[in-house]
Backbone bond lengths (Angstrom), bond angles and torsions (degrees), N, CA, C in turn:
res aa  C-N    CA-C-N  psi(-1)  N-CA   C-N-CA  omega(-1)  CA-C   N-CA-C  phi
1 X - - - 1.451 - - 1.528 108.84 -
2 X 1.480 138.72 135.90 1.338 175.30 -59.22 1.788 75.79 178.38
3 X 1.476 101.64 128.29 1.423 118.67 170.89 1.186 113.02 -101.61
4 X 1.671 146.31 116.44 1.457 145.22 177.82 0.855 110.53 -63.85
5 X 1.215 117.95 130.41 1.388 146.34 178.67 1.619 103.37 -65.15
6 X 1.464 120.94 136.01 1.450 114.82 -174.98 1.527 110.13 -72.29
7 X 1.110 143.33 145.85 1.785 135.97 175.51 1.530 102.49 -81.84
8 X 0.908 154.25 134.02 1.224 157.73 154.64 1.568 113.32 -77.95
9 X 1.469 113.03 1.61 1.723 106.60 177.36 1.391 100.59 -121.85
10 X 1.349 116.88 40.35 1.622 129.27 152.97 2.034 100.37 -91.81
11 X 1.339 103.36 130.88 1.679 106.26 142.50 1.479 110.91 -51.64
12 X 1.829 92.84 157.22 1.557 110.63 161.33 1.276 116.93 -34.26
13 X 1.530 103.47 -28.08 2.070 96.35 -148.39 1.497 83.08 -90.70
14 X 1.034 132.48 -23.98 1.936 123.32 -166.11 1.365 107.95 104.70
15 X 1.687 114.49 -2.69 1.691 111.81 164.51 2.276 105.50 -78.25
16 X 1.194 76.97 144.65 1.743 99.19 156.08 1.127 122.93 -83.19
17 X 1.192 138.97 125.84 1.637 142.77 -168.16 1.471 92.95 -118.85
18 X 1.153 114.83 150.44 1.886 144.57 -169.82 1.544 123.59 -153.61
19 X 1.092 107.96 88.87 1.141 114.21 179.59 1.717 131.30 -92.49
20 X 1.256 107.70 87.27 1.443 121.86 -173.06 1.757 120.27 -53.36
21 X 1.221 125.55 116.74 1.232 130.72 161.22 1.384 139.97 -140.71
22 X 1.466 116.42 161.05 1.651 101.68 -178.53 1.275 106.05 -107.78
23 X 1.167 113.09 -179.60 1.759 114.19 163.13 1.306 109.04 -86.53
24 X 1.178 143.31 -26.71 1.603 142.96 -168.71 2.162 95.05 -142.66
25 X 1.291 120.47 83.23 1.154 101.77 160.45 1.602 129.07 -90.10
26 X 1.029 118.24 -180.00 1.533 125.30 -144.78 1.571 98.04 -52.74
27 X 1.605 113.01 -55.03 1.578 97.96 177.69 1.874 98.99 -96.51
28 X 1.435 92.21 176.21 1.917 97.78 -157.62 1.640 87.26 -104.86
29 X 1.264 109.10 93.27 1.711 94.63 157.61 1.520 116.04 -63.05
30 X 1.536 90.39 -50.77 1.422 86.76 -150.16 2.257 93.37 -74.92
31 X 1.562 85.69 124.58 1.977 95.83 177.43 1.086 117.92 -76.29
32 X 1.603 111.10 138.41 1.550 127.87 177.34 1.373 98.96 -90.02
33 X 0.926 127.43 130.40 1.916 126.55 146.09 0.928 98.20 -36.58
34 X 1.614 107.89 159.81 1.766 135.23 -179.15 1.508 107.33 -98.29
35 X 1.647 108.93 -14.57 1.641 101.45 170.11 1.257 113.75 -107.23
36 X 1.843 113.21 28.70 1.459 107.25 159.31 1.326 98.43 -118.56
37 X 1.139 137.38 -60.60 1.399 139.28 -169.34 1.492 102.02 -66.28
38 X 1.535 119.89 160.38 1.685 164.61 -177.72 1.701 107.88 -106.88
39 X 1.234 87.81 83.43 1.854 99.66 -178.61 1.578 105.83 37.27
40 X 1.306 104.83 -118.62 1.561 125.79 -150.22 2.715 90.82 -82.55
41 X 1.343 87.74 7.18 1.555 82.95 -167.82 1.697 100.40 -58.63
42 X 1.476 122.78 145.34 1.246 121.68 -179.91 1.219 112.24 -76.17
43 X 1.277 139.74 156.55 2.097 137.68 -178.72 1.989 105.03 -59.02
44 X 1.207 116.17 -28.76 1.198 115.41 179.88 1.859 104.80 -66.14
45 X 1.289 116.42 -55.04 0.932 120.18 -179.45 1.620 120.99 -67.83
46 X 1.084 106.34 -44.20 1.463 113.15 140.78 1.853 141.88 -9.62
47 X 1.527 80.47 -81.68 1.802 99.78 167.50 1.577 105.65 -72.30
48 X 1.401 118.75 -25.16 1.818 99.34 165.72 1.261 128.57 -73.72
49 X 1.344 109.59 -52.68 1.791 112.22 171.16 1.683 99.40 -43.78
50 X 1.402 135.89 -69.29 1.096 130.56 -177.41 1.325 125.52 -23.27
51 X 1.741 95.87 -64.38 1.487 113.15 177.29 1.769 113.85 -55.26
52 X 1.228 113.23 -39.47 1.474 111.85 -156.77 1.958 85.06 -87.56
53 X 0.832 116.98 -3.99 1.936 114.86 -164.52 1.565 100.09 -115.24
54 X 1.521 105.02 -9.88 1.816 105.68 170.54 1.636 92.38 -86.44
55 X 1.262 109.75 -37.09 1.716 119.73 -157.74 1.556 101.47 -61.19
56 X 1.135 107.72 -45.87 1.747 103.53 -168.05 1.564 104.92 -107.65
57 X 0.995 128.83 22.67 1.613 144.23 145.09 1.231 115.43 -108.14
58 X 1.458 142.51 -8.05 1.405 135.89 119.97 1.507 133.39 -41.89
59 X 1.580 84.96 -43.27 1.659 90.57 -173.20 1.876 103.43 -70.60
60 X 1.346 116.65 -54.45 1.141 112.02 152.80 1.670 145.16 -9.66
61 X 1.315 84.07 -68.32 1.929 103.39 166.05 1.535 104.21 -68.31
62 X 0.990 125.84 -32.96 1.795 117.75 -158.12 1.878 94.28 -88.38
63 X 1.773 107.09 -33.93 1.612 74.92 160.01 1.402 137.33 -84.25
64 X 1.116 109.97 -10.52 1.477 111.36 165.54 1.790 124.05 -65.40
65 X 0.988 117.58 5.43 1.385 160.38 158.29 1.685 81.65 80.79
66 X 1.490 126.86 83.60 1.715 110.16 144.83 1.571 113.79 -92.74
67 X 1.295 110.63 174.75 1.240 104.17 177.55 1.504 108.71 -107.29
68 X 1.408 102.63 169.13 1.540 122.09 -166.29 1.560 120.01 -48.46
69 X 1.445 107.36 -38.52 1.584 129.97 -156.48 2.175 88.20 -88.72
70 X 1.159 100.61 -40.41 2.062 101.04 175.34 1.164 82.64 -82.43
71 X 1.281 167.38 -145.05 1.510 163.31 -51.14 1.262 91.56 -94.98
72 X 1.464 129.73 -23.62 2.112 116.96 174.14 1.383 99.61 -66.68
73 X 1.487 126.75 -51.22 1.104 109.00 -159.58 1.365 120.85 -112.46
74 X 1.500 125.11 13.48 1.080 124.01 137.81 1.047 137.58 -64.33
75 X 1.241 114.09 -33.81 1.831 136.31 178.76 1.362 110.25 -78.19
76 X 1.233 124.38 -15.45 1.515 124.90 169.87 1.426 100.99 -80.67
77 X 1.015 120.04 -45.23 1.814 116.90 170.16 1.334 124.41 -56.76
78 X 1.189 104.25 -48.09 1.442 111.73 172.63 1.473 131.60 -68.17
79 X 1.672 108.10 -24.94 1.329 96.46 -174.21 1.937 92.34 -127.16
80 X 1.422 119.54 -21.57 1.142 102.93 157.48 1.650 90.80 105.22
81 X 1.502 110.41 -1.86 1.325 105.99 155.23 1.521 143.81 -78.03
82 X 1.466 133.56 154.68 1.257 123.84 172.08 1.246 104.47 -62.95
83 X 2.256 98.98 172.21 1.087 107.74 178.52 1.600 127.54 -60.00
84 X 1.019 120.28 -28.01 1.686 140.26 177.48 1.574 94.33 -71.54
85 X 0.728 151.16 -100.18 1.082 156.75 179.25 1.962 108.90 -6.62
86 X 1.443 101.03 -69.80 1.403 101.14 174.33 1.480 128.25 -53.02
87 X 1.673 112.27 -35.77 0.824 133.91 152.64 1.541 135.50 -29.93
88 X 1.261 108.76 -60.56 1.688 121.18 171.40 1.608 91.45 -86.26
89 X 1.238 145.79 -43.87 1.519 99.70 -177.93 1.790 126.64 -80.39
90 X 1.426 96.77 -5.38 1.574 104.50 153.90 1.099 123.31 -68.45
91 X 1.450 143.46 -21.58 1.371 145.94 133.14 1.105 131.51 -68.72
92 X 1.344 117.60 -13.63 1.839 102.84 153.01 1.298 118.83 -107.69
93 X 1.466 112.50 19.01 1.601 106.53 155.23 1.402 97.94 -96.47
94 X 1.144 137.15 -20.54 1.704 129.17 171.40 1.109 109.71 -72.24
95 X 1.617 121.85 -33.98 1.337 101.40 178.35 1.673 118.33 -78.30
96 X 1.666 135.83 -20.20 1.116 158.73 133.90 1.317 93.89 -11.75
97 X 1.071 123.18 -76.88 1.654 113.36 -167.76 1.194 146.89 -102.48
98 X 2.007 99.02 21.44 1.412 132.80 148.05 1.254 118.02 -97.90
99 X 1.493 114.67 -28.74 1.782 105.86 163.01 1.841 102.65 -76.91
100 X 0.945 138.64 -21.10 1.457 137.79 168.11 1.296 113.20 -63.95
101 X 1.203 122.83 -31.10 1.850 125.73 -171.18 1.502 99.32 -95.45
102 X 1.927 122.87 -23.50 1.657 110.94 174.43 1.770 87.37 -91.33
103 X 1.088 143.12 -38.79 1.684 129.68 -176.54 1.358 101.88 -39.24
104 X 1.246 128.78 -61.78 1.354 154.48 -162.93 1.411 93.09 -45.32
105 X 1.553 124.26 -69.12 1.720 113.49 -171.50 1.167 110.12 -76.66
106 X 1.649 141.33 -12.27 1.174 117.05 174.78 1.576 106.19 -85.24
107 X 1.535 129.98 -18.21 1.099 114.23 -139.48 1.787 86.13 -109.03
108 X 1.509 103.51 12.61 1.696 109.29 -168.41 1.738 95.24 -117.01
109 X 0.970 130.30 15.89 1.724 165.52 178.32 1.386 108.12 -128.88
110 X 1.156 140.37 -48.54 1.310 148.75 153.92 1.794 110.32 -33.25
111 X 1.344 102.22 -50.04 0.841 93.21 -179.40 1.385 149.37 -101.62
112 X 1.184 90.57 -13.68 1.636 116.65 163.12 1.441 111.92 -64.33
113 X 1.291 120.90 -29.14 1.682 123.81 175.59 1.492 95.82 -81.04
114 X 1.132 133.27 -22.66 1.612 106.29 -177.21 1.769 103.67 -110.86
115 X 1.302 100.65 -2.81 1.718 89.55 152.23 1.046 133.25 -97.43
116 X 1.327 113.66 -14.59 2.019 117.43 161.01 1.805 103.70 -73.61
117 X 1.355 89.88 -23.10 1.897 66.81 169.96 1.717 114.49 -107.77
118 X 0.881 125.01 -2.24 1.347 135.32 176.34 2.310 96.03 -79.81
119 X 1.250 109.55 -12.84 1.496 109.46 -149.74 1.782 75.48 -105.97
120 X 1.140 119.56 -69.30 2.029 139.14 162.04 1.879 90.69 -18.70
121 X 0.806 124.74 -63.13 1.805 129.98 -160.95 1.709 93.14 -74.08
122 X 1.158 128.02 -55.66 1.637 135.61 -164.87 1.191 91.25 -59.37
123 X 1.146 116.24 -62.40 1.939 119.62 174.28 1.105 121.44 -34.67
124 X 1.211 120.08 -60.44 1.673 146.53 177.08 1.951 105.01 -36.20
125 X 2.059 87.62 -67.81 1.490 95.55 -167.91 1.780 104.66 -70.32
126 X 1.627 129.56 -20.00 1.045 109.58 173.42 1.443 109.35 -74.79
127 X 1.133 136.10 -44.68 1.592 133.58 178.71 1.739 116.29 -29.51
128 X 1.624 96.93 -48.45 1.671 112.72 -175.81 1.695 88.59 -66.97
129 X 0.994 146.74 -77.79 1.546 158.54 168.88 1.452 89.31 8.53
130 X 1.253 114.73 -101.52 1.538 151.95 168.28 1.639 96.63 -6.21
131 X 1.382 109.95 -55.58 1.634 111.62 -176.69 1.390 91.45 -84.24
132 X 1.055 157.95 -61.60 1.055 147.99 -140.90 1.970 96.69 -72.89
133 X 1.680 108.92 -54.25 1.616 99.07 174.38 1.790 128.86 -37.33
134 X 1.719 75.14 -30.06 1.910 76.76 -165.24 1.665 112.38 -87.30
135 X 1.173 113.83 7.77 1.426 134.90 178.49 1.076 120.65 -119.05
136 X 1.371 107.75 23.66 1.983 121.63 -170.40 1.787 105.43 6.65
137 X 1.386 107.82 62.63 1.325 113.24 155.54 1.464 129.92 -91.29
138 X 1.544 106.55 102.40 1.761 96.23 -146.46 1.558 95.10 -85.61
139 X 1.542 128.76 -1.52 1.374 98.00 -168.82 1.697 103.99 -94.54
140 X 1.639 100.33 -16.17 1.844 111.95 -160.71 1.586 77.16 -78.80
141 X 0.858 106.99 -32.21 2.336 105.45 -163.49 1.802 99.26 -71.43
142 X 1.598 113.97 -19.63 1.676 101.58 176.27 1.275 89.76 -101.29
143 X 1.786 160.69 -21.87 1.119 126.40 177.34 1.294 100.22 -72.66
144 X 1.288 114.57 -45.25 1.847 113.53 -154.31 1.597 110.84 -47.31
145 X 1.298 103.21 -38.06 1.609 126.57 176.46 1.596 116.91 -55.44
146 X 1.194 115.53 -66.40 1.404 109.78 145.96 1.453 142.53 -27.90
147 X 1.655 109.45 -42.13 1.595 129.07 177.93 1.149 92.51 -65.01
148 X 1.942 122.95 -57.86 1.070 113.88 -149.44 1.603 112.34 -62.37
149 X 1.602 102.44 -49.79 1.243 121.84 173.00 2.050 113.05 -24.99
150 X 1.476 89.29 -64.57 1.940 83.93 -178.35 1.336 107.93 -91.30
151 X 1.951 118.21 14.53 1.722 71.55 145.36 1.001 131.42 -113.13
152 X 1.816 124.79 18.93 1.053 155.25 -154.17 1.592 79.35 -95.21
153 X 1.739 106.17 -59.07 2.114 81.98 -153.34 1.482 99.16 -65.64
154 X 1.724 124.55 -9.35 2.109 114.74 174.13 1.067 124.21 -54.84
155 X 1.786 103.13 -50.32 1.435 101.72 172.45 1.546 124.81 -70.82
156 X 1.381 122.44 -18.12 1.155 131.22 170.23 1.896 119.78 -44.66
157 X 1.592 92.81 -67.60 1.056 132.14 175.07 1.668 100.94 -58.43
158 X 1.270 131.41 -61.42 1.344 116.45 -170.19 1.684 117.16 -93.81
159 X 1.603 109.50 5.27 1.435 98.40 151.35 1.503 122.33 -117.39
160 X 1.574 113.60 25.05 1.638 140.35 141.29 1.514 96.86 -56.06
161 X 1.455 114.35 -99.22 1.206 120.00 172.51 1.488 122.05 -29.12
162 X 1.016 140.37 -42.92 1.636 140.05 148.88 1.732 125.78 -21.29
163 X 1.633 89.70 -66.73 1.841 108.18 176.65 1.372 104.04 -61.84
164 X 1.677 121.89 -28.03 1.620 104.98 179.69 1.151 113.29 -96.86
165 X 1.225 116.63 36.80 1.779 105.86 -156.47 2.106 66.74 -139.47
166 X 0.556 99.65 -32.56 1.925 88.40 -177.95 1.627 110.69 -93.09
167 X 1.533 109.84 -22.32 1.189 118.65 179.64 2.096 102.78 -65.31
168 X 1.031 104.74 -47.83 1.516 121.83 166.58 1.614 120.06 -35.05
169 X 1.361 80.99 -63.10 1.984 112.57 -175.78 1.763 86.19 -40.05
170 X 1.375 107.57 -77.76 1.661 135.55 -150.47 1.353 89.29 -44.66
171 X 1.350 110.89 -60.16 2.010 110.55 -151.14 1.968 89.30 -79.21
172 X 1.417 94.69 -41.72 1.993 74.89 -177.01 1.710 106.89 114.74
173 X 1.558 98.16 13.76 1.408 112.20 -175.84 1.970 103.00 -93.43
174 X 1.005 87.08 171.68 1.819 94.08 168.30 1.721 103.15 -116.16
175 X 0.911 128.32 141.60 1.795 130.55 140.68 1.404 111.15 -30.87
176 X 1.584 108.33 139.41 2.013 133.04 163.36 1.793 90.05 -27.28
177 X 1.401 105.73 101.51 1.841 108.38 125.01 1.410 123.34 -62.86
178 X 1.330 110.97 135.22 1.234 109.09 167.11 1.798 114.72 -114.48
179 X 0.763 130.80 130.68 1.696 127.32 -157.98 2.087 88.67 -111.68
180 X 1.219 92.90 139.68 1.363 83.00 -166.37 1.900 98.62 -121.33
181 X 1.124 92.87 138.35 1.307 111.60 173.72 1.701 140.51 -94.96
182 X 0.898 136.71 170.11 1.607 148.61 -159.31 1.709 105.14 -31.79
183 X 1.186 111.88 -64.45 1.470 123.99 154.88 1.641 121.44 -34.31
184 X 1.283 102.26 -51.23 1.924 100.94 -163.53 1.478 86.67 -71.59
């Protein structure tokens, strides 16, 4: 039989002590400055806007290529956060714009499959066109015309979107993040 290990977070007497706490209880001892917080805003809500507004002004700075060790301690000035804090949102704006550079090749494959078939359909609806001209069918000859029309502006449109999606690839850039706020 396995000998128990003594606990060292027993008292003398052989009671267990537990000390219950929150991070934000009902009244705020612990004080926010007035040039971080939004009037009556609570510190939880507080430390998020901060956090999420260090996060995408990291991500910012990190493409301009600074390094990690200047973005800790500028960003503690700026947003009035600790080092931990600055820290992890300097790593999830890095990770932001390494999951943006793998989005980028699937969604640049993505798209090439729905413009060979968007290109397969344009074909299709001009063929029907073509039969429909030679059968002076004037009403199939004003929809078909229309069909043809939008699927001309898809493929247009999705090998637009194509050239910028490789234009990206080439230079080593990612596509507009948009970081979305209270509203979105």
């Amino acid at each position: 039989m396995k000998k128990r290990k003594k606990n060292n977070s027993y008292s003398p007497d052989g009671d267990k002590n537990t000390v219950c706490g929150e991070f934000f209880p009902e009244t705020y001892p612990a004080f926010r400055s007035k040039k971080w917080s939004r009037g009556m805003e609570d510190p939880l809500n507080t430390e998020m806007r901060l956090f999420c507004s260090c996060t995408r002004w990291a991500f910012n700075r990190l493409q301009e290529d600074k390094s990690r060790e200047e973005l800790k301690k500028e960003g503690q000035q700026v947003f009035g956060l600790n080092v931990r804090y600055c820290d992890d949102a300097i790593l999830k704006g890095r990770a932001i714009i390494e999951s943006q550079k793998e989005l980028l090749k699937m969604e640049t494959e993505e798209t090439k499959t729905k413009l060979s078939r968007a290109k397969k359909k344009l074909r299709q609806a001009e063929r029907t066109l073509n039969k429909a001209v030679e059968k002076n069918d004037t009403e199939k000859i004003k929809n078909l015309k229309r069909t043809v029309h939008g699927r001309k502006a898809r493929v247009k449109k999705l090998s637009d979107k194509l050239n910028e999606l490789k234009v990206h690839q080439d230079n080593g850039t990612i596509p507009t993040v948009v970081f979305g706020g209270h509203s979105l």
